[in-house]
N, C-alpha and C positions, 0 to 999 in steps of 0.2 A: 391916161386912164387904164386901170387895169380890165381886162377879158376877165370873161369868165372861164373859170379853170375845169379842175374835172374830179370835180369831187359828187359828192352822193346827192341826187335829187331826190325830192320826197311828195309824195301827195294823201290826197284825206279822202275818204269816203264819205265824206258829211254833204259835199257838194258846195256850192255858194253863199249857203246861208247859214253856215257855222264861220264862227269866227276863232282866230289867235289872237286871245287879249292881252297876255305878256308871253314872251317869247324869250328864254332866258339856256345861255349856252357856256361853259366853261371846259376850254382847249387847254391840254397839255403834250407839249411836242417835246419827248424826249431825244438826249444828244444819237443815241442807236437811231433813229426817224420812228420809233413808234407814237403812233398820236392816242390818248385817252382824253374821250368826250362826253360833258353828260350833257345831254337835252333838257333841260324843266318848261313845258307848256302846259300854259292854263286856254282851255280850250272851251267854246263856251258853245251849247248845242239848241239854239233854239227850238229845234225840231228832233222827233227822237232818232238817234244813231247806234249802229254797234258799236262804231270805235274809227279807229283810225288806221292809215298805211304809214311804214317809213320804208322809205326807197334808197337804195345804195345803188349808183352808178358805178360800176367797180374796173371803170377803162381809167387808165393812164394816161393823157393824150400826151405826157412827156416819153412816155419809154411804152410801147406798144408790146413788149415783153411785160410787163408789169400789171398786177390786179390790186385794186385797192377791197381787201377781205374783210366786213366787219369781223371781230371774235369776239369773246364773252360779252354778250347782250346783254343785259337786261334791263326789262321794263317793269315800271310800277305805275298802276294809277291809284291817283287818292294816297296814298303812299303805302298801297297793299302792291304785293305780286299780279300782275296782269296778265291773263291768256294772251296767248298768241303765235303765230302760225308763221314761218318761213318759207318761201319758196320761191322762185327765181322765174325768171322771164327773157327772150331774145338769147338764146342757147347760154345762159349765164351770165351774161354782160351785168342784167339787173338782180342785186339779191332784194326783198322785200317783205319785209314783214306786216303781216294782218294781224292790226293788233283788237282785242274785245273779243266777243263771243257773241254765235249767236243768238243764243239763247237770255241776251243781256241787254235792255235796250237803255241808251243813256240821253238823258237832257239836263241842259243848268250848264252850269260851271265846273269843270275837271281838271286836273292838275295830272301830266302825264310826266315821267321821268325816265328817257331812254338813252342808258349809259352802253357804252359798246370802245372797242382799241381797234384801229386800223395802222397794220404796221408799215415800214415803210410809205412813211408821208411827206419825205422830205426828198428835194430833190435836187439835181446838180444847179450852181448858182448861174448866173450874168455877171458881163460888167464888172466884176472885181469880186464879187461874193463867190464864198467856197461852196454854201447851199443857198437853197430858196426853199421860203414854204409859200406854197401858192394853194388857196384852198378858199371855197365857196362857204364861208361860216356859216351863212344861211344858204341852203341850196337853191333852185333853181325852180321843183318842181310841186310849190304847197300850193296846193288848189284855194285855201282859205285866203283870206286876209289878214294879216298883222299888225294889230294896235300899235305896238312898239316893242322895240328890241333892244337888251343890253347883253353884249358879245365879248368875251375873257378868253387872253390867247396865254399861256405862259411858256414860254420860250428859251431852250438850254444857253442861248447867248444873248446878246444884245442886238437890236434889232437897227437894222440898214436898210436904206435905199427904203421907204416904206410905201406905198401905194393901199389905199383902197377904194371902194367900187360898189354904186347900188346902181343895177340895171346889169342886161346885157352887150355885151362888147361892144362897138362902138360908141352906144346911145347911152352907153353908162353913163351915172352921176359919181363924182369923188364924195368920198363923206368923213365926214369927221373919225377921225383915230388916233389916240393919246399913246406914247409909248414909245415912240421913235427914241431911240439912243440909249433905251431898257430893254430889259427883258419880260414886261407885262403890258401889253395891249389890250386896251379897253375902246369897245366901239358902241355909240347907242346911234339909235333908229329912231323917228318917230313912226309912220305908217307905212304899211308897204303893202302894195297890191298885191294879187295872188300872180303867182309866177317869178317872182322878182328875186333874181339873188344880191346876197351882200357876201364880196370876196375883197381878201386880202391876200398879198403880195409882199414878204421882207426878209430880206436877204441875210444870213447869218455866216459867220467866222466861224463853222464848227467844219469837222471832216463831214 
């Protein structure tokens, strides 16, 4: 079973009674390790809301020298430009964005889009592999719940050794993941409780 890794947790200001009704993610890990990600959630608000958090946990638990930094953000909702606010938490460890405005209160159904590059994603391999990319697809920290998820990794090699993971470390579940022996990993979910990561682990032939 794979742990979970150390990549960015996220949570919501909606509280328990908003839901993630499609949860849709598409990863590209280039051969330098820079990774570009876009988010697309359809977010539904029973009750009225400003908006939403995204959280980046930005420790390395591989190399304690290293920060995983989002860079060029951005967010849309509805497929307009999105307010929203920056600022970090526990002397920097978390960066976090407040996404909505005040002054905007939301209910129904939304479609959020938060695209961002974190460099440096890739890391030294195991076991025979020259890299790994070991990273929480979903994170760790969405307070909602998620209907289902389909998770798109695209990858400078061919992918080895592959593992993946819904739950945390030990109590983790393996879950289904298409792509072993390409360079395109496709993973789907059906629900997941709030808190619940889905991570993946696979090993690449690149420097």
């Amino acid at each position: 079973k794979v742990a979970t890794s150390h990549c960015a947790c996220c949570c919501s200001t909606s509280g328990e009674s908003s839901t993630i009704t499609d949860y849709k993610a598409d990863f590209t890990v280039k051969s330098d390790g820079d990774l570009d990600a876009v988010e697309t959630l359809t977010v539904n608000f029973p009750i009225s809301r400003h908006g939403i958090f995204r959280f980046f946990d930005t420790r390395d638990q591989n190399d304690p020298h290293n920060r995983f930094l989002p860079e060029h953000v951005s967010i849309q909702r509805d497929g307009q430009p999105e307010t929203y606010e920056r600022q970090t938490k526990t002397r920097g460890r978390y960066v976090f964005y407040k996404i909505g405005s005040a002054g905007t209160l939301l209910d129904g159904s939304h479609v959020y889009r938060i695209a961002y590059t974190i460099p440096g994603a890739l890391s030294k391999g195991h076991d025979g592999d020259r890299t790994q990319f070991y990273w929480n697809l979903i994170p760790q920290g969405w307070q909602m719940p998620i209907d289902e998820s389909t998770l798109t990794v695209h990858l400078p090699a061919a992918a080895e050794h592959l593992q993946c993971a819904v739950g945390l470390g030990t109590s983790a579940d393996p879950c289904v993941v298409q792509g072993d022996g390409i360079d395109t990993l496709t993973i789907r979910t059906g629900g997941l409780q709030p808190n619940t990561p889905v991570t993946v682990k696979v090993g690449l032939q690149v420097p």
